[in-house]
C-alpha positions as CSV (number, residue, x, y, z in Angstrom):
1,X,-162.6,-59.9,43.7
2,X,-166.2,-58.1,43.0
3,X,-166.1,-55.4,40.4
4,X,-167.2,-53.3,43.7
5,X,-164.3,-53.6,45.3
6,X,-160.5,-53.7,44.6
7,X,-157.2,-55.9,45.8
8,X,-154.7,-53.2,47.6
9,X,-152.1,-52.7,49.8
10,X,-150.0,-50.1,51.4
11,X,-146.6,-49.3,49.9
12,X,-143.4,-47.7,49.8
13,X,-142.9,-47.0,45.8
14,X,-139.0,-47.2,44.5
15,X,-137.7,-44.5,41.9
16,X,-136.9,-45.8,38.6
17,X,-133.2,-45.8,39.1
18,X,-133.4,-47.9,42.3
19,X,-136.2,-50.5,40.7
20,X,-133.5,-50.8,37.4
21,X,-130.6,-51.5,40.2
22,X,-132.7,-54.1,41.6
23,X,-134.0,-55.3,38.3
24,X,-129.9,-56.2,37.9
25,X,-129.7,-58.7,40.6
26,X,-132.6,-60.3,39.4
27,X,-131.1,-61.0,36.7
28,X,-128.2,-62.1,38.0
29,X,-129.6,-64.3,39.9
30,X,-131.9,-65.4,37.4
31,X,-129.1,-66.7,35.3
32,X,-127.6,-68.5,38.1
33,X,-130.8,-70.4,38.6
34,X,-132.8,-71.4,35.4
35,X,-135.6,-73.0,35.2
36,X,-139.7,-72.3,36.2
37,X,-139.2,-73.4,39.8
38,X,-139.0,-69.5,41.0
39,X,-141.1,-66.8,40.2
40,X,-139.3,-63.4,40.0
41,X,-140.9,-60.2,40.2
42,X,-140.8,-57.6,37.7
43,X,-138.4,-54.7,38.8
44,X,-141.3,-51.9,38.0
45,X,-142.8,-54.3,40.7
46,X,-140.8,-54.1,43.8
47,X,-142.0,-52.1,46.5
48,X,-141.9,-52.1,50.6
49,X,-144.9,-53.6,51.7
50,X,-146.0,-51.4,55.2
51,X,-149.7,-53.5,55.1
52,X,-151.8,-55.6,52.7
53,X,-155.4,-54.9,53.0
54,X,-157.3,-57.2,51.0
55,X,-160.2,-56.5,48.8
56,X,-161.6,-53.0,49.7
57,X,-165.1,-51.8,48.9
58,X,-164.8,-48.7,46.4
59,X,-167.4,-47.0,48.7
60,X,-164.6,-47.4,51.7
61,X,-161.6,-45.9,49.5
62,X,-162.3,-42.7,50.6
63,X,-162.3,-43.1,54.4
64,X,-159.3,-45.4,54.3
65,X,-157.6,-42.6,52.2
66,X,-157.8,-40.7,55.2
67,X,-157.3,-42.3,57.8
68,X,-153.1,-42.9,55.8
69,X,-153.4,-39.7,54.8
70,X,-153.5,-38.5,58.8
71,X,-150.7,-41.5,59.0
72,X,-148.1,-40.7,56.6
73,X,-148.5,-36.4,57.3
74,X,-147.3,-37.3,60.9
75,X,-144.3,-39.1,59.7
76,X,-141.4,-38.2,58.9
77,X,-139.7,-38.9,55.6
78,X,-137.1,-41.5,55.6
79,X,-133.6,-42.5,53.9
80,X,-133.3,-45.9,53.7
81,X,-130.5,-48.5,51.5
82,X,-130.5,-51.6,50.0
83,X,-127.8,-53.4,51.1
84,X,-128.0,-57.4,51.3
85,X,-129.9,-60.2,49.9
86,X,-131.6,-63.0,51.6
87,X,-134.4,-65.7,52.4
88,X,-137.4,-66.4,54.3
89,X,-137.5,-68.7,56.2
90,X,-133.8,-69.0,55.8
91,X,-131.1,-69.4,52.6
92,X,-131.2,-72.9,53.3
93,X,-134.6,-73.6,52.7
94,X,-135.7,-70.8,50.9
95,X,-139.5,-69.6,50.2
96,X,-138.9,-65.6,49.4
97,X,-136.1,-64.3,48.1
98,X,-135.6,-60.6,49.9
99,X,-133.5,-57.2,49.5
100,X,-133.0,-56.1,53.0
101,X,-133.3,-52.5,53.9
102,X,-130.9,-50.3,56.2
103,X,-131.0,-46.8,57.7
104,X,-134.3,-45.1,59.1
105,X,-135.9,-48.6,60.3
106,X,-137.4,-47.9,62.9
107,X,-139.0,-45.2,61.7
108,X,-140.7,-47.3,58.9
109,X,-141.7,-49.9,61.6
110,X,-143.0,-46.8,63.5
111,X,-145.2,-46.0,60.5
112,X,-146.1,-49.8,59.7
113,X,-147.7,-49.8,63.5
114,X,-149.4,-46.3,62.9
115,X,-150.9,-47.4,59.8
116,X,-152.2,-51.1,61.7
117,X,-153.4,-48.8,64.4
118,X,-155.4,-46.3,62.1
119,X,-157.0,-49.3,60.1
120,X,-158.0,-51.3,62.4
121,X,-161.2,-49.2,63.3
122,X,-161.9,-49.5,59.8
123,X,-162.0,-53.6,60.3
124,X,-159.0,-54.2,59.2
125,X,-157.1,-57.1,61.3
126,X,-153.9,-55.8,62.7
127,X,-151.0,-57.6,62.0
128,X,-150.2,-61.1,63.8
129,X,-146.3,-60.9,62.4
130,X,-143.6,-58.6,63.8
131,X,-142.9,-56.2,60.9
132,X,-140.0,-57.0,58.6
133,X,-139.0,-54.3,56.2
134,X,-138.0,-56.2,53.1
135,X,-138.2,-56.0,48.9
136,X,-139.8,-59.0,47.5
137,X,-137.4,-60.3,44.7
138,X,-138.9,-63.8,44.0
139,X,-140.9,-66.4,45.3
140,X,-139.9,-70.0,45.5
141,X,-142.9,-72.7,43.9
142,X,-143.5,-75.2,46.5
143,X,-142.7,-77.7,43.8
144,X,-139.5,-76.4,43.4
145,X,-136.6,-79.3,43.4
146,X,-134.0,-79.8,46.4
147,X,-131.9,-79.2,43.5
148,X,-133.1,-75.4,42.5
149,X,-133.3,-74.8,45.9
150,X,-129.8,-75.9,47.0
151,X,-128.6,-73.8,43.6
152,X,-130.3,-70.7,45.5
153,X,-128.7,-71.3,48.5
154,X,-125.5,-71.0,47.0
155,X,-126.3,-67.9,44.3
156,X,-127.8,-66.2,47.8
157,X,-124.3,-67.0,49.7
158,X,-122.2,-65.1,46.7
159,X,-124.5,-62.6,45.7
160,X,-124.8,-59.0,46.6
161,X,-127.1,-56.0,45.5
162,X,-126.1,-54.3,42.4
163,X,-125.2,-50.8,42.6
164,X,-125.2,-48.5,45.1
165,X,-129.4,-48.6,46.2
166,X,-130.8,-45.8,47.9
167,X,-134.1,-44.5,48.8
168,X,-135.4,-41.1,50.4
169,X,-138.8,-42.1,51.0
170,X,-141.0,-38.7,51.1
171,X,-144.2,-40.5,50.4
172,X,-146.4,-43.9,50.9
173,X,-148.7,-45.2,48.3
174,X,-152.4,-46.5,48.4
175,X,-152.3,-49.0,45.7
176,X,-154.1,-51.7,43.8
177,X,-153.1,-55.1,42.9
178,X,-154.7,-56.6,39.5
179,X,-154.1,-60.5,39.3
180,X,-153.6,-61.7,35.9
181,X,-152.3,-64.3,34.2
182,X,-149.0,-62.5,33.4
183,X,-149.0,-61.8,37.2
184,X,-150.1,-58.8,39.3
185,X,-150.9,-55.3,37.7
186,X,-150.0,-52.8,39.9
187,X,-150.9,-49.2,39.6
188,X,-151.3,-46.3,42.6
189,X,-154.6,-45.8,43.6
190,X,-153.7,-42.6,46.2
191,X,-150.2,-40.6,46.9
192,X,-149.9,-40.2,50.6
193,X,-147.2,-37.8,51.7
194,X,-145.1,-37.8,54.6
195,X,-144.4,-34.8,56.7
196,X,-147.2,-32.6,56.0
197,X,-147.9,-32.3,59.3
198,X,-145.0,-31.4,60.7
């Protein structure tokens, strides 16, 4: 990344409450799988990912602000739960550990497509992936034993979310990513409400 340009995305930000709930099953799960095979993320770093964007020119922040900021005021806001846990591909051969999400989906989908749409003018690639509304717990190292991975597997099968996790999503969030060698930096780079419009 140039010093002219920043690494962002487009996200759903969780109150503190819900991202200290999370931070619980992490660590629950952490202790049923030790070990450097699996990368967890920081609760203060859990989000909903609606679209990564890459490195963005500082000179294009503006226009890009507007074109979500047209996005998110036509939206509604959302209530959404956190309800299950799971895997990509699948728990059996697992690459991302997930929280799944449950109430106003389609809506959010319906806002991940908007945002795609409004970008894409902009030069940014639309989406090859159906969108799959998920929280990022951990990542599995490609390293990783059969062993850690079978001991996964079995923490996914018995494991549930901690607390009772729920979301009223009134806003979206511009942010940027800072890698370092204690892992990403996140901080919000615009606050993009929902509804304004309406």
């Amino acid at each position: 990344m140039s010093e002219m340009s920043i690494r962002s995305f487009v996200a759903i930000e969780l109150p503190d409450d819900v991202a200290r709930g999370l931070g619980r099953t992490v660590d629950c799960l952490r202790a049923l799988i030790p070990g450097s095979d699996i990368k967890w993320v920081a609760s203060g770093n859990i989000h909903v990912t609606l679209k990564f964007l890459g490195d963005v020119r500082i000179d294009r922040l503006e226009e890009v602000q507007r074109a979500l900021e047209m996005v998110c005021a036509a939206a509604s806001p959302m209530q959404l739960t956190i309800e299950e846990l799971g895997a990509f591909p699948s728990p059996r051969a697992p690459r991302i550990i997930w929280a799944g999400l449950k109430g106003d989906i389609e809506q959010l989908a319906s806002l991940a497509r908007a945002i795609d749409e409004a970008l894409e003018p902009l030069g940014f690639a639309r989406e090859s992936r159906p969108f799959t509304p998920h929280l990022t717990l951990a990542r599995v190292r490609d390293e990783a034993s059969h062993g850690t991975r079978a001991a996964l597997s079995d923490a996914l099968a018995g494991a549930s979310v901690t607390g009772n996790l729920a979301v009223e999503a009134v806003a979206a969030s511009l942010m940027e990513s800072q890698l370092t060698p204690r892992g990403a930096v996140y901080s919000r780079v615009a606050h993009l409400p929902m509804g304004s419009c309406r």
